[in-house]
One Martini backbone bead per residue (centre of mass of N, CA, C, O) as a GRO file, in nm:
protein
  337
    1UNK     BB    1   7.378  -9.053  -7.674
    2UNK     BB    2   7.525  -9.284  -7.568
    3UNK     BB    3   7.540  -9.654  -7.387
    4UNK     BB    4   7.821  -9.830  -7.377
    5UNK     BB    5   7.913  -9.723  -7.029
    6UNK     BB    6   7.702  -9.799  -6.937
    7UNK     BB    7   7.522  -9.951  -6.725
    8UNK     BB    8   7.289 -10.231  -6.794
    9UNK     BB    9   7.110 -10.211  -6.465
   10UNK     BB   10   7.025  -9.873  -6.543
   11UNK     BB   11   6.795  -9.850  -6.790
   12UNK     BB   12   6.539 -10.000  -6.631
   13UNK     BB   13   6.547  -9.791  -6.369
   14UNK     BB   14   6.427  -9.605  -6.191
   15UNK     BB   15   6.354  -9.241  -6.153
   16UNK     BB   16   6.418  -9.043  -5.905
   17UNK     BB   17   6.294  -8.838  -5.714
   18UNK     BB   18   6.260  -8.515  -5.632
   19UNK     BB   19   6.366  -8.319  -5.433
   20UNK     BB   20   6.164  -8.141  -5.262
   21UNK     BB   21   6.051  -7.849  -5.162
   22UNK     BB   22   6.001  -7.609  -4.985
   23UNK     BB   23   5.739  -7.482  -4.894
   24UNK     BB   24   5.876  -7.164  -4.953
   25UNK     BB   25   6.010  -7.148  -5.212
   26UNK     BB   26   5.732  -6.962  -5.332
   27UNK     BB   27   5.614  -6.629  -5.418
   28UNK     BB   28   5.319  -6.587  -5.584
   29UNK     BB   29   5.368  -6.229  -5.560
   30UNK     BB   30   5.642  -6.256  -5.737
   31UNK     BB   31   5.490  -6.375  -5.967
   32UNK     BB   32   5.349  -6.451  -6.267
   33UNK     BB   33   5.171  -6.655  -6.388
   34UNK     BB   34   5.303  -6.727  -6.631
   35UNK     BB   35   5.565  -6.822  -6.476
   36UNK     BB   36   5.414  -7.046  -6.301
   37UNK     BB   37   5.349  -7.228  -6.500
   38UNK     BB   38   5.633  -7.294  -6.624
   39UNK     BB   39   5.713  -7.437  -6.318
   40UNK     BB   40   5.458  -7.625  -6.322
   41UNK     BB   41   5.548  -7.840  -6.548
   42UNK     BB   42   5.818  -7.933  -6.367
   43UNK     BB   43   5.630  -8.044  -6.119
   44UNK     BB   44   5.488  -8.188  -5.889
   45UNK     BB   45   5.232  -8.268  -5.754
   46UNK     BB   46   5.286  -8.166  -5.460
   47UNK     BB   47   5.356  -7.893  -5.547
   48UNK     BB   48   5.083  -7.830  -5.687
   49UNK     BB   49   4.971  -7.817  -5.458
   50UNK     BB   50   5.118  -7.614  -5.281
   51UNK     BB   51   5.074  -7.392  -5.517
   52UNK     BB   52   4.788  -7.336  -5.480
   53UNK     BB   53   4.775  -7.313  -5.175
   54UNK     BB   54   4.947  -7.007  -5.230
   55UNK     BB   55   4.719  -6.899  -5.405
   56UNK     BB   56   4.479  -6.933  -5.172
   57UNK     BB   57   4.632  -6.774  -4.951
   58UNK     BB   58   4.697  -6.493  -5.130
   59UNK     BB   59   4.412  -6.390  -5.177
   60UNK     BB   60   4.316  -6.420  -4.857
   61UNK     BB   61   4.528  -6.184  -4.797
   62UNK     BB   62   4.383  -5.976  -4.957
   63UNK     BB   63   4.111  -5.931  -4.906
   64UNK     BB   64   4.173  -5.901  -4.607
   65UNK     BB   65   4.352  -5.622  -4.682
   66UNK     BB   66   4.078  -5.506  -4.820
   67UNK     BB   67   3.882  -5.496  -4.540
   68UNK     BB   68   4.026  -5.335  -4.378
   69UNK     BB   69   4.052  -5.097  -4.510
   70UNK     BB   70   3.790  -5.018  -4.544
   71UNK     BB   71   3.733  -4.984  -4.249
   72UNK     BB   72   3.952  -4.774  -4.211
   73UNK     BB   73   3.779  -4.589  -4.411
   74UNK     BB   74   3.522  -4.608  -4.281
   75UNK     BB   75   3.632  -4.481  -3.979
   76UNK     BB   76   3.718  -4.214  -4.080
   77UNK     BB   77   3.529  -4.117  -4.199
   78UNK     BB   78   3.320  -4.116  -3.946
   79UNK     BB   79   3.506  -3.921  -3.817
   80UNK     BB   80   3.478  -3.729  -3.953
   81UNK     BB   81   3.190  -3.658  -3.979
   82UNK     BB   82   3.178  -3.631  -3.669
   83UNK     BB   83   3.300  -3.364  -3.682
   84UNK     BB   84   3.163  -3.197  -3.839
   85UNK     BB   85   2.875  -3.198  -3.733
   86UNK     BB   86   3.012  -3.083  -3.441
   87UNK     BB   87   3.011  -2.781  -3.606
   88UNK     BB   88   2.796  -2.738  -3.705
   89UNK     BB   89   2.616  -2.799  -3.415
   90UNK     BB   90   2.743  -2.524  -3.314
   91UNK     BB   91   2.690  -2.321  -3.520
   92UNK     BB   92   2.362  -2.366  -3.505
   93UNK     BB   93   2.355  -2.258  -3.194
   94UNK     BB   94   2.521  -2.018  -3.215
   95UNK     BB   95   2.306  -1.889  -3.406
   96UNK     BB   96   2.063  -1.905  -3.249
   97UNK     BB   97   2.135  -1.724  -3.035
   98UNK     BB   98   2.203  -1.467  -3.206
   99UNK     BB   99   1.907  -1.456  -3.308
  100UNK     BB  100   1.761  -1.424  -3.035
  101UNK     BB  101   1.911  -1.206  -2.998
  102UNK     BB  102   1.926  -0.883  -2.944
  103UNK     BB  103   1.966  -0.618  -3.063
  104UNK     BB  104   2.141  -0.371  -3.030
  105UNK     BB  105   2.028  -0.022  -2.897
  106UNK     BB  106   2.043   0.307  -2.933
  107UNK     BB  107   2.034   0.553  -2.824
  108UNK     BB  108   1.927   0.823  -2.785
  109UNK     BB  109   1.980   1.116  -2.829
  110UNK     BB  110   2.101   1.416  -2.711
  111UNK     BB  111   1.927   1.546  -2.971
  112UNK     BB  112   1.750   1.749  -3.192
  113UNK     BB  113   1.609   1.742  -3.502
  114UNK     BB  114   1.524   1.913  -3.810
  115UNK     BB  115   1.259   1.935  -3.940
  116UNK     BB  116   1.143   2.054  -4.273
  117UNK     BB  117   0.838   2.218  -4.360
  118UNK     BB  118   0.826   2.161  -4.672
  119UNK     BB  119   0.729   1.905  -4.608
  120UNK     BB  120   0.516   1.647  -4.638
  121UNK     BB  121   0.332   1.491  -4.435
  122UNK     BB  122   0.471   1.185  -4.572
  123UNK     BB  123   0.773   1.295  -4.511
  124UNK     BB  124   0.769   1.383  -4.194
  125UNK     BB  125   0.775   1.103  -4.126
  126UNK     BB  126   1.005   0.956  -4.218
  127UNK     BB  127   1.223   1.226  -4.147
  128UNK     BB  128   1.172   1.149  -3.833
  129UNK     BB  129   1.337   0.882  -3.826
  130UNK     BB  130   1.596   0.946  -3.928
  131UNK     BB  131   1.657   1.207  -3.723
  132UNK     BB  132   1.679   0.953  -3.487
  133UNK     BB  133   1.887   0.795  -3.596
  134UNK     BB  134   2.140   1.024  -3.629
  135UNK     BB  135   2.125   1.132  -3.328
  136UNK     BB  136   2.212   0.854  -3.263
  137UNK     BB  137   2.452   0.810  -3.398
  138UNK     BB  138   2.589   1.101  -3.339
  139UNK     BB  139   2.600   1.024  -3.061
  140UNK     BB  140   2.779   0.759  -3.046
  141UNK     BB  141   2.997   0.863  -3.220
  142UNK     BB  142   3.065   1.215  -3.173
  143UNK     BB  143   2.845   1.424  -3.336
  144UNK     BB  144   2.784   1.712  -3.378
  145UNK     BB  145   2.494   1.886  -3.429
  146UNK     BB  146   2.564   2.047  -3.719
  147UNK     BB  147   2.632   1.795  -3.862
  148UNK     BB  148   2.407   1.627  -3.845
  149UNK     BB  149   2.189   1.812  -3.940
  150UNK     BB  150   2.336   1.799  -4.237
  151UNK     BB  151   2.323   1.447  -4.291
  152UNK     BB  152   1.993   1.458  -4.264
  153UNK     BB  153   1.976   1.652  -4.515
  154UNK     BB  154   2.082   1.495  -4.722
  155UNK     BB  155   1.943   1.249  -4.700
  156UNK     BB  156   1.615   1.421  -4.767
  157UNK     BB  157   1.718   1.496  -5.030
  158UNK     BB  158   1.684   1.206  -5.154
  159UNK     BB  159   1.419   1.111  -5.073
  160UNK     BB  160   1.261   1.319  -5.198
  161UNK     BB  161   1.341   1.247  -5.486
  162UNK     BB  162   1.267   0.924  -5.440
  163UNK     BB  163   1.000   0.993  -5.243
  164UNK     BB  164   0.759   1.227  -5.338
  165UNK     BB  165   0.526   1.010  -5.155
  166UNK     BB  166   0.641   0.874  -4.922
  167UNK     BB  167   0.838   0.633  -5.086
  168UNK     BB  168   1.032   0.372  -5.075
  169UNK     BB  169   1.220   0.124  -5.114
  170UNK     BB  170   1.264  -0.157  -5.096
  171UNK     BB  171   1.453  -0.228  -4.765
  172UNK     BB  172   1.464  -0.565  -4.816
  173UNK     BB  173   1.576  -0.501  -5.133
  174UNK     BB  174   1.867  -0.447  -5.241
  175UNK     BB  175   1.840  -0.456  -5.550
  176UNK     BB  176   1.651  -0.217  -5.557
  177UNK     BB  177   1.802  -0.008  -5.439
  178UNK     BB  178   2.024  -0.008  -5.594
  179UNK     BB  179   1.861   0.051  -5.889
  180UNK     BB  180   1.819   0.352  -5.790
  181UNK     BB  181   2.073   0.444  -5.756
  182UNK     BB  182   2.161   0.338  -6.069
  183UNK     BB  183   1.957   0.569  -6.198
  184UNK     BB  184   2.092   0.845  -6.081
  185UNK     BB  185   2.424   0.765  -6.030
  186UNK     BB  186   2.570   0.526  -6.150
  187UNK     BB  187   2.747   0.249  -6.132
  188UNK     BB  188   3.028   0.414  -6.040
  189UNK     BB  189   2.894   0.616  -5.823
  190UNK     BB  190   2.749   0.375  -5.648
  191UNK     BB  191   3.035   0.199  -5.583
  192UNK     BB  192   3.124   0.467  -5.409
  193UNK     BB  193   2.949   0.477  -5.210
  194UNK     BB  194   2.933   0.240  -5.063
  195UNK     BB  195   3.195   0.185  -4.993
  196UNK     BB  196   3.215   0.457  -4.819
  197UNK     BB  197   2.967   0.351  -4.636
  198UNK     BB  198   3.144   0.115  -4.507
  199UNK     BB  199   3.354   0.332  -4.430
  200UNK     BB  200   3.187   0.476  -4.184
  201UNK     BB  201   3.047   0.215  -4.044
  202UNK     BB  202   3.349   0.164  -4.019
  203UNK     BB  203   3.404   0.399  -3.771
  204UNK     BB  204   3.149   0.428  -3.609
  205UNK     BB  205   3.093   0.115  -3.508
  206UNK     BB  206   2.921  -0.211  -3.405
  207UNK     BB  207   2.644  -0.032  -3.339
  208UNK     BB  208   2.594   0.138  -3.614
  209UNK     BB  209   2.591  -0.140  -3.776
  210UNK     BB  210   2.387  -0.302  -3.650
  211UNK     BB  211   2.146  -0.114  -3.639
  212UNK     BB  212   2.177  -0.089  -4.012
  213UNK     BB  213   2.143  -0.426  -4.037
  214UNK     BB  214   1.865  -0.464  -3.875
  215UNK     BB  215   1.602  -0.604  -3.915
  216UNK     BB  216   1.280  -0.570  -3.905
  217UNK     BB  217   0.953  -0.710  -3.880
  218UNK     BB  218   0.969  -0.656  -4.264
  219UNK     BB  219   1.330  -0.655  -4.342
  220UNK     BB  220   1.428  -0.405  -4.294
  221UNK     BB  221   1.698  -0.182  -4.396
  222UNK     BB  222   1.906   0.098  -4.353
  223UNK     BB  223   2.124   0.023  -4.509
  224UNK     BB  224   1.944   0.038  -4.803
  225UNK     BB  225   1.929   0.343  -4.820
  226UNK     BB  226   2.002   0.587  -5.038
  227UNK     BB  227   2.009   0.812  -4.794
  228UNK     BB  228   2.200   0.650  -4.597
  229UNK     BB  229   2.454   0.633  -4.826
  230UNK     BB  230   2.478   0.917  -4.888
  231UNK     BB  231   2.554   1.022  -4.593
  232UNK     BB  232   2.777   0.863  -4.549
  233UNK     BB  233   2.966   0.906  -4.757
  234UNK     BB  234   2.961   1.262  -4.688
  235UNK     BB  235   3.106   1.186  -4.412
  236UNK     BB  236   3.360   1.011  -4.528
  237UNK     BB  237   3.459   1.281  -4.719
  238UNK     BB  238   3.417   1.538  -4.566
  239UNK     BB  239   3.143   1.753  -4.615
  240UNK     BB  240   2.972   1.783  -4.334
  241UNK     BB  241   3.271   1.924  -4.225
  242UNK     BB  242   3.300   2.191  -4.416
  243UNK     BB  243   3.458   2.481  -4.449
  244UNK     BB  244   3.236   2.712  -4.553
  245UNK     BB  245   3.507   2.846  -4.712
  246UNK     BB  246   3.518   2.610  -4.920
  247UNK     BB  247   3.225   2.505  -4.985
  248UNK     BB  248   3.181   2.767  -5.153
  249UNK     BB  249   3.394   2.728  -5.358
  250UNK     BB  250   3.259   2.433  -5.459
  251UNK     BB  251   3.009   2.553  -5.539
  252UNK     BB  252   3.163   2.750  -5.777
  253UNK     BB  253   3.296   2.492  -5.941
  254UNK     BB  254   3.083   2.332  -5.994
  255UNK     BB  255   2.836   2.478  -6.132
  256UNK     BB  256   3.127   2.531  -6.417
  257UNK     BB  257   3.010   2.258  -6.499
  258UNK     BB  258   2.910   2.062  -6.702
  259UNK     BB  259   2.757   1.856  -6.540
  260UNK     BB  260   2.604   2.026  -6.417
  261UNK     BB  261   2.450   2.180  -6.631
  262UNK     BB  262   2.333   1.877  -6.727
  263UNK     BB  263   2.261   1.756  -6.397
  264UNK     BB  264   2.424   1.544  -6.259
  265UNK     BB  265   2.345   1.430  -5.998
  266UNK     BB  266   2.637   1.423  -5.870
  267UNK     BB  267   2.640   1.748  -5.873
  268UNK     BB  268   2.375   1.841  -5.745
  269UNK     BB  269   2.390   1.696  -5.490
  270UNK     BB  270   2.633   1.825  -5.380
  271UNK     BB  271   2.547   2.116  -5.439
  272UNK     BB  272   2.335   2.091  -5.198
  273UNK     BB  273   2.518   2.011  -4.967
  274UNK     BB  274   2.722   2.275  -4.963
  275UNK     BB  275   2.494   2.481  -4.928
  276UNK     BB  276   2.453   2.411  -4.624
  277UNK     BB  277   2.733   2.442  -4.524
  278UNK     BB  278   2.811   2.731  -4.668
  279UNK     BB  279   2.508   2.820  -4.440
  280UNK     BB  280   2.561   2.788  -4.183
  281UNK     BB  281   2.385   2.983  -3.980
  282UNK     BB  282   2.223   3.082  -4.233
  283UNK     BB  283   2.118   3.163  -4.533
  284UNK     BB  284   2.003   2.887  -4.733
  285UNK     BB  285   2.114   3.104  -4.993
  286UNK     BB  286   2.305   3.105  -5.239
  287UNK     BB  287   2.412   3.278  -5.462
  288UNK     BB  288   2.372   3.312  -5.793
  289UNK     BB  289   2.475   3.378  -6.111
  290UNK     BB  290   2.176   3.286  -6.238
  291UNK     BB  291   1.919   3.406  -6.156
  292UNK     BB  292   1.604   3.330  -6.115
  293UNK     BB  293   1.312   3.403  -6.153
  294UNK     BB  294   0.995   3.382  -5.968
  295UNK     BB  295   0.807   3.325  -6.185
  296UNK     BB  296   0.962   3.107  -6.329
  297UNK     BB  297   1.035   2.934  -6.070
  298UNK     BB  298   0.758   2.835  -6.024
  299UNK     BB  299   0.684   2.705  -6.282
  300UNK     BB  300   0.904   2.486  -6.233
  301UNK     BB  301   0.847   2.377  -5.943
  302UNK     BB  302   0.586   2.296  -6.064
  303UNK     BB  303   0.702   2.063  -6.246
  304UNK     BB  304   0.866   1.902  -6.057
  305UNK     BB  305   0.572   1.860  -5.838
  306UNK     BB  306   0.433   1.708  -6.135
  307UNK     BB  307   0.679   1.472  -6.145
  308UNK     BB  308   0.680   1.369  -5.839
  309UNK     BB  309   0.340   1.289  -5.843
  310UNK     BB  310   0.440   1.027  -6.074
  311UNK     BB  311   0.448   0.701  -6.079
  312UNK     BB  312   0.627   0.661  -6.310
  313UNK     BB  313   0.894   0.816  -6.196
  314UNK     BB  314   0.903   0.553  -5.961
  315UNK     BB  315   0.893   0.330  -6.122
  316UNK     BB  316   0.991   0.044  -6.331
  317UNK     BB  317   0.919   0.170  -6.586
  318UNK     BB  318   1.170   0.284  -6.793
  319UNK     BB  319   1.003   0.427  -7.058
  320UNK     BB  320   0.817   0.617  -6.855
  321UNK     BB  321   1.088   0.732  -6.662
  322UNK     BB  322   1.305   0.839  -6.876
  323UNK     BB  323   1.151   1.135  -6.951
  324UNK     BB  324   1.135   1.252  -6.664
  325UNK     BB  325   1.409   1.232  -6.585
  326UNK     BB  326   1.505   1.419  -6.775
  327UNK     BB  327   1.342   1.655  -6.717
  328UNK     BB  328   1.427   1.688  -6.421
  329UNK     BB  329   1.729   1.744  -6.482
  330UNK     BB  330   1.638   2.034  -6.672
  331UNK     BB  331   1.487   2.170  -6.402
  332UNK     BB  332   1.737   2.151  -6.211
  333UNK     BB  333   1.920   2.333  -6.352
  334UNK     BB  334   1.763   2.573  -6.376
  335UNK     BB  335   1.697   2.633  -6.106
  336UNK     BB  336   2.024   2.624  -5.989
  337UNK     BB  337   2.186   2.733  -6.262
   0.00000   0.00000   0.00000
């Protein structure tokens, strides 16, 4: 640009100091840095103290919003904390209160039920509590005394089986009753036992189930036993309550079964509790389609008293135990069959 149209008494003049910007001209948190710089080399000294006083004091809001949030996030937190422990230490309190509480305890029984003669003497103690914990459970129930005997007899049958020497499994170690029952019964027919046997105990009521699952003072518990498990399912199937002459016909279906031809111990064992149902009342003997003779029988008799009498049999070596467990199975067919 040329310079001739010029005052020339305007050329050597200072040149004018830029009108100041307002103190708040420009908000720090809303430009980049790289931005601020590019306006920055464009301010006065006065400007860019300014601009830093705004850089400074925008750090300064951040921290204090930092330390805030921190605080508001820690109180919140302890306030959490604090129902949380509070709800705690009250289920604490109450569950403290009912370990405290003494278990319902039922009633004696209204009647009472007969132990099999035939039992060893090791196994009429056992018998005889189950008796009155049966006796109470159906006085509780509203079960028949015949029904009831029934329900006896059939836990006496599996329990007699499963502990020869008046033994039973340990009834403190669900896992070991179980694996008794998936022994017997395989682990299909055991799952259905199980399932059963807590849907009588949700029927029977909230003092039966109490009974069944308060450990004593050994942790044992009556509902892990294989035997009251047993019962329990053979009640909720309505097979201890079935009419004399349907049982019997049930008796002569199961019996001309492959099942059962082979021991299957779900069908020997069926066919031994309807075997009851449908004498009830009458001689304990069905007749059967092959009667063993009675000299043959005795020797049958006689071996399997004499393998339910070795340690092997009821021990938790499988390979001792599984030849003895089938040939028990070979000897209830011949027996039954």
């Amino acid at each position: 640009m040329g310079t001739e149209n010029l005052d020339p008494s305007a050329l050597d003049a200072p040149k004018p100091e830029p009108a100041a910007p307002p103190a708040n001209f420009i908000d720090v948190d809303l430009i980049s840095e790289h931005a601020l710089e590019q306006v920055e080399r464009h301010l006065s000294s006065a400007d860019r103290d300014r601009l830093e006083a705004a850089r400074i004091a925008s750090r300064q809001a951040k921290r204090e919003a930092q330390a805030k949030a921190r605080e508001e996030d820690a109180a919140s937190s302890k306030r959490a904390r604090d129902v949380v422990d509070d709800l705690v230490k009250k289920d604490s309190e109450k569950t403290g209160e009912e370990e405290k509480a003494e278990p319902k305890q039922l009633q004696p029984g209204a009647f009472e039920l007969d132990v099999p003669e035939t039992l060893t003497a090791s196994q009429k103690e056992v018998a005889a509590g189950y008796a009155e914990d049966v006796a109470a459970i159906a006085t509780q129930a509203g079960i028949e005394q015949d029904e009831a005997q029934t329900i006896l007899e059939s836990a006496l049958d599996i329990a007699a089986t499963i502990m020869p020497n008046g033994e039973e499994p340990n009834l403190a170690n669900e896992s070991e009753c179980m694996a008794v029952m998936e022994h017997r019964w395989g682990d299909v027919a055991t799952k259905e036992l199980v399932a059963d046997a807590q849907k009588a105990v949700v029927r029977l009521g909230a003092d039966v189930r109490a009974w069944l699952n308060t450990p004593n003072e050994f942790g044992e518990v009556l509902g892990n036993s294989p035997a009251a498990v047993y019962a329990l399912a053979m009640y909720q199937r309505g097979y201890t309550r079935m009419d004399p002459s349907k049982a019997a016909s049930e008796v002569a279906r199961l019996r001309a079964t492959e099942q059962y031809q082979r021991g299957d111990k779900g069908y020997t064992d069926q066919v031994a509790l309807l075997s009851k149902v449908a004498t009830r009342g009458q001689s304990r003997e069905l007749p059967m389609s092959r009667p063993t003779a009675p000299a043959a029988k005795s020797a049958v008799q006689k071996e399997i008293d004499a393998i339910r009498a070795n340690q092997d049999y009821v021990g938790l070596d499988s390979k001792k135990r599984k030849p003895l467990v089938e040939r028990m199975a070979a000897l209830q067919a011949q027996l039954h069959g």
